[in-house]
C-alpha positions as CSV (number, residue, x, y, z in Angstrom):
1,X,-12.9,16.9,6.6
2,X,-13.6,14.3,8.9
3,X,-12.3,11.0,9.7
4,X,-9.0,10.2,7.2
5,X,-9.1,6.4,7.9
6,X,-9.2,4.1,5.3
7,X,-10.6,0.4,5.1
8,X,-9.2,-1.9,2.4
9,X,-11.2,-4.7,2.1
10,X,-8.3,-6.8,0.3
11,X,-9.7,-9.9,-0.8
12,X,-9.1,-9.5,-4.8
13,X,-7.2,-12.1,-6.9
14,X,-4.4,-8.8,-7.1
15,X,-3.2,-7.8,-3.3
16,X,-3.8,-3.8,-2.7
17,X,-0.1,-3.7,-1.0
18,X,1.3,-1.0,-2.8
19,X,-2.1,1.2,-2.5
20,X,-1.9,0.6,1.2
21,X,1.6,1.7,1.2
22,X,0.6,4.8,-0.8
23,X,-1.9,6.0,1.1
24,X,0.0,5.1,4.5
25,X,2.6,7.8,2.8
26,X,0.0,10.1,2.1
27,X,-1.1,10.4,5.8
28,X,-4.1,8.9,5.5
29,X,-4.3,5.9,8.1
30,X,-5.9,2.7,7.1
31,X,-6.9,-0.3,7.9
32,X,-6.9,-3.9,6.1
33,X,-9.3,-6.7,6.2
34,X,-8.8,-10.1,5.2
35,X,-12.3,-11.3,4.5
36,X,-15.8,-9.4,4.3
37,X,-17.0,-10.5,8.0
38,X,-13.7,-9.1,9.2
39,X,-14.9,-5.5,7.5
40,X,-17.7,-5.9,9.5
41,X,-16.2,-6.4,12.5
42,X,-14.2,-3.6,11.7
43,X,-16.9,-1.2,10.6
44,X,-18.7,-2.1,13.6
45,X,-16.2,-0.5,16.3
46,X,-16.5,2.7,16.4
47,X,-12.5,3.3,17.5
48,X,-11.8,2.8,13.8
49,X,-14.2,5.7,12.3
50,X,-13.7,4.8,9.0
51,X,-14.4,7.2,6.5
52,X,-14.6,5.8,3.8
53,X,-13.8,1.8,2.1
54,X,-11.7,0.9,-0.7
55,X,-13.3,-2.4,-2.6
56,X,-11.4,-4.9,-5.5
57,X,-13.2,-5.1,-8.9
58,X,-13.5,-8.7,-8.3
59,X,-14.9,-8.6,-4.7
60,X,-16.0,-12.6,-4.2
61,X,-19.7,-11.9,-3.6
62,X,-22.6,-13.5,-5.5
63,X,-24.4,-10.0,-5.0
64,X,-22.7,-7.0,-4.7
65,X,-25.3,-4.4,-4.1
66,X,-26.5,-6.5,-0.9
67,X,-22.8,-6.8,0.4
68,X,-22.2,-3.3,0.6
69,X,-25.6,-2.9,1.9
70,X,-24.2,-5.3,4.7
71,X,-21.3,-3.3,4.7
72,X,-23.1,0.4,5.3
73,X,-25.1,-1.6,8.0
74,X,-22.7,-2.3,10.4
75,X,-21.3,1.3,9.9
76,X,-24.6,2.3,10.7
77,X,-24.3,4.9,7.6
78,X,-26.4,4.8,4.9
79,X,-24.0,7.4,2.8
80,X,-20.2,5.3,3.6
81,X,-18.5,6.3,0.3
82,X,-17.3,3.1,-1.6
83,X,-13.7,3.1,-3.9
84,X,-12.9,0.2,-5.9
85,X,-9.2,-0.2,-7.2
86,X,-7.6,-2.2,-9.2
87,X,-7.7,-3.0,-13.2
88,X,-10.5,-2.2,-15.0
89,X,-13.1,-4.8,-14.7
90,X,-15.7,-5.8,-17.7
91,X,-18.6,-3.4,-18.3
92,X,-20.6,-5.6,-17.0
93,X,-19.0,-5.2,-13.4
94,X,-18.3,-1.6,-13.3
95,X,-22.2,-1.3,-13.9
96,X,-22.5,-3.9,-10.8
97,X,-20.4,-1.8,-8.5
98,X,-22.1,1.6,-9.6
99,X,-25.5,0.2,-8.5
100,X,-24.2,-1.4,-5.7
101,X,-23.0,2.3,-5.1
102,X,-19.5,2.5,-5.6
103,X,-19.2,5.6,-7.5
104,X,-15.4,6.0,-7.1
105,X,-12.8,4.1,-9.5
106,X,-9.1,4.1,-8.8
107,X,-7.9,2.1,-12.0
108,X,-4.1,0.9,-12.2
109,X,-1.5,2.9,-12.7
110,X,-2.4,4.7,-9.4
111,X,-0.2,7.7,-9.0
112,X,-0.2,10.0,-5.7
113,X,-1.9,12.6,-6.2
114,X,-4.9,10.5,-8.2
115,X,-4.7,8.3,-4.9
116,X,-4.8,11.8,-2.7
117,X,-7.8,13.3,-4.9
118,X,-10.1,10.6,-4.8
119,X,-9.6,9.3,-1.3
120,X,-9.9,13.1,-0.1
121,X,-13.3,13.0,-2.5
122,X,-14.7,10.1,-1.0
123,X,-13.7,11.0,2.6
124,X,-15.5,14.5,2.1
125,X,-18.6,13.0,0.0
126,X,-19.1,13.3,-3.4
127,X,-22.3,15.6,-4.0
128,X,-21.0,18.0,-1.0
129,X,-17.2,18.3,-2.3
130,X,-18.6,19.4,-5.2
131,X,-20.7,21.9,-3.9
132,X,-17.5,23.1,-1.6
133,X,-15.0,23.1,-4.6
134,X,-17.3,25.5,-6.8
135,X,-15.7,24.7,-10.4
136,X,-15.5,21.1,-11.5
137,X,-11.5,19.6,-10.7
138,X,-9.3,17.0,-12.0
139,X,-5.9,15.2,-10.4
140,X,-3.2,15.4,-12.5
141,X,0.5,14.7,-12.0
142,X,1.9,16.6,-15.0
143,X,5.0,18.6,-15.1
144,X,4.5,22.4,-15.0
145,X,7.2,25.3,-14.9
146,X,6.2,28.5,-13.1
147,X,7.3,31.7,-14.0
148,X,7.5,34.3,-11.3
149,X,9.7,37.6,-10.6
150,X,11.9,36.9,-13.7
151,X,12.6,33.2,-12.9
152,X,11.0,29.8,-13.6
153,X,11.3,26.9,-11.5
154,X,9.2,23.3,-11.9
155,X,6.3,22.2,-10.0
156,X,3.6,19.4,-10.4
157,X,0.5,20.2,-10.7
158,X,-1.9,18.3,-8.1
159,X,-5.1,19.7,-9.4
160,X,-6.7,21.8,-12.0
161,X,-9.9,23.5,-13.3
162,X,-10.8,26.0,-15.5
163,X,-10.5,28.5,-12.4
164,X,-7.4,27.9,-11.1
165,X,-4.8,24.7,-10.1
166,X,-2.9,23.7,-7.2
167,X,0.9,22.6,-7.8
168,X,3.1,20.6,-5.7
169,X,6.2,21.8,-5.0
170,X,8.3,22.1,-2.0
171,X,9.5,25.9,-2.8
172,X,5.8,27.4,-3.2
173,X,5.9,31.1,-4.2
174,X,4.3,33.9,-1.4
175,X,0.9,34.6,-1.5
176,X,-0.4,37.2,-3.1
177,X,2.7,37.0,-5.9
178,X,1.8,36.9,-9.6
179,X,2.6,33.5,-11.7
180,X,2.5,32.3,-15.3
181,X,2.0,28.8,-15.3
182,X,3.1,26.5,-18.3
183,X,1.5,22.9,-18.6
184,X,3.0,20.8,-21.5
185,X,0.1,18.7,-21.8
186,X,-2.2,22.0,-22.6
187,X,0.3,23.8,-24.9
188,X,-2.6,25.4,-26.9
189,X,-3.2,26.9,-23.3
190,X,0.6,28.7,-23.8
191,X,1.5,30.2,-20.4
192,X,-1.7,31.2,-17.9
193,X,-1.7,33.7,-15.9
194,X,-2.6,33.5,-12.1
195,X,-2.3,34.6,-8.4
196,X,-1.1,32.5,-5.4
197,X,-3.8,32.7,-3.1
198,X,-3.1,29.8,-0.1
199,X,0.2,28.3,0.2
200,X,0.6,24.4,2.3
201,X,4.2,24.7,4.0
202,X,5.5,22.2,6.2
203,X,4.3,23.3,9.7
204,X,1.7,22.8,12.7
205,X,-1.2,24.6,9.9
206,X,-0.4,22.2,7.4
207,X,-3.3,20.9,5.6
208,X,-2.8,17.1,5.8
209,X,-4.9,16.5,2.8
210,X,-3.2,18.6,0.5
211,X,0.8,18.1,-0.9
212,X,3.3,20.8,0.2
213,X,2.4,23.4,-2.8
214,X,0.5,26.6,-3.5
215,X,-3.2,27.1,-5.1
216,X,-3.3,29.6,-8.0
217,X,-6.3,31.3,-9.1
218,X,-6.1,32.2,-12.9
219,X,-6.9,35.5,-14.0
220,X,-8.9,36.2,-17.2
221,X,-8.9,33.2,-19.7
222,X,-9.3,34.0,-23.3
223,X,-12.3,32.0,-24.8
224,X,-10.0,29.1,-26.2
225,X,-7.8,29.0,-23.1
226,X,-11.0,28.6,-21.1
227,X,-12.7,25.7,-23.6
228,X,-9.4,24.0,-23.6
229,X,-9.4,23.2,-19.7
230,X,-12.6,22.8,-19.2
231,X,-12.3,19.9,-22.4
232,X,-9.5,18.6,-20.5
233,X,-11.5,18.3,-16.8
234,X,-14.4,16.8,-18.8
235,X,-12.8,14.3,-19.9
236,X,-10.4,13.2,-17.2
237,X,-13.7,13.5,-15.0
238,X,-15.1,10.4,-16.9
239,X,-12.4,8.3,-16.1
240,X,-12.9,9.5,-12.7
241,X,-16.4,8.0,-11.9
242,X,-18.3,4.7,-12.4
């Protein structure tokens, strides 16, 4: 991944404070702007490499396709990835924003990991993080318990797929050690089966775009465990994309 600097352009009716203090937790760094010729300004120096921008719903243009045009201009980069946060806006200006090219929503409540996933999606590219990740994946922030070696202990889970899931926790199982994994909100899943293939510790390897956790791959999914999540990423995926 490249660059993790963010650019709020903050000039919504609602202020983006607590996203900025989110993502500022999150390690990503970022960097505020006041007005739209101040975003240029700031996507113009190059000591900011910013990877990707973070627009409101109600940006105060006449015409927003030819702002962010502007915008991608003086980044010199056709592809900058666009996020807009905030509340939902009408239908008529979520189509807007998706043919202005803003692809990305972040819609209130923001949790973490939602906040982690998309900013780490647009940062990477959409079409090419797809390609990398292989099976289509959601955010989530629901509870799970893991079962391993006779004991259970909870986690969160940070992503899922039909394939496998990554859970947050700061006690994260070896790899290579065999898991059941129990997610409320999929009880007709019951307990899955899986394998800890990477863990993210606290340490110079640390991947900064990841939460402390492990990544489990699942092993083989009966036919209605296997509909079930992929039901589930379908439709959390919608409210994941203009």
């Amino acid at each position: 991944m490249g660059s993790r600097t963010v650019l709020l352009i903050d000039v919504g009716a609602e202020p983006m404070d607590l996203l900025n203090a989110l993502a500022r937790r999150l390690d990503f760094r970022v960097v505020r702007a006041k007005t739209t010729d101040e975003a240029v300004l700031v996507l113009a120096e190059p000591r900011f490499a910013i990877g990707c921008v973070v627009v409101p719903p109600d940006l105060p243009v006449p015409h927003p396709g030819r702002a962010i045009a502007a915008l991608r201009e003086a980044a010199r980069s056709r592809d900058l990835p666009f996020v807009v946060a905030g509340r939902p806006p009408s239908e008529g200006a979520s189509r807007a924003l998706s043919s202005a090219g803003v692809s990305l929503p972040l819609w209130e409540p923001i949790d973490a990991h939602t906040l982690r996933f998309q900013l780490n999606r647009a940062l990477a590219g959409g079409e090419s993080f797809r390609r990398r990740r292989g099976a289509r994946r959601v955010p989530s922030s629901a509870r799970a318990l893991v079962h391993a070696r006779g004991r259970a202990k909870e986690a969160r889970l940070y992503s899922l797929s039909s394939q496998g899931a990554f859970l947050a926790t700061a006690m994260p199982s070896l790899r290579g050690t065999e898991v059941q994994v129990e997610v409320p909100g999929l009880a007709s899943c019951g307990r899955l089966s899986g394998l800890v293939v990477m863990t993210n510790v606290a340490g110079n390897l640390m991947k900064k775009n990841l939460p402390a956790g492990m990544a489990i791959r699942f092993g083989r999914l009966r036919v209605e465990e296997h509909a079930a999540l992929e039901l589930h990423v379908e439709r959390k995926l919608r409210r994941l994309e203009l």
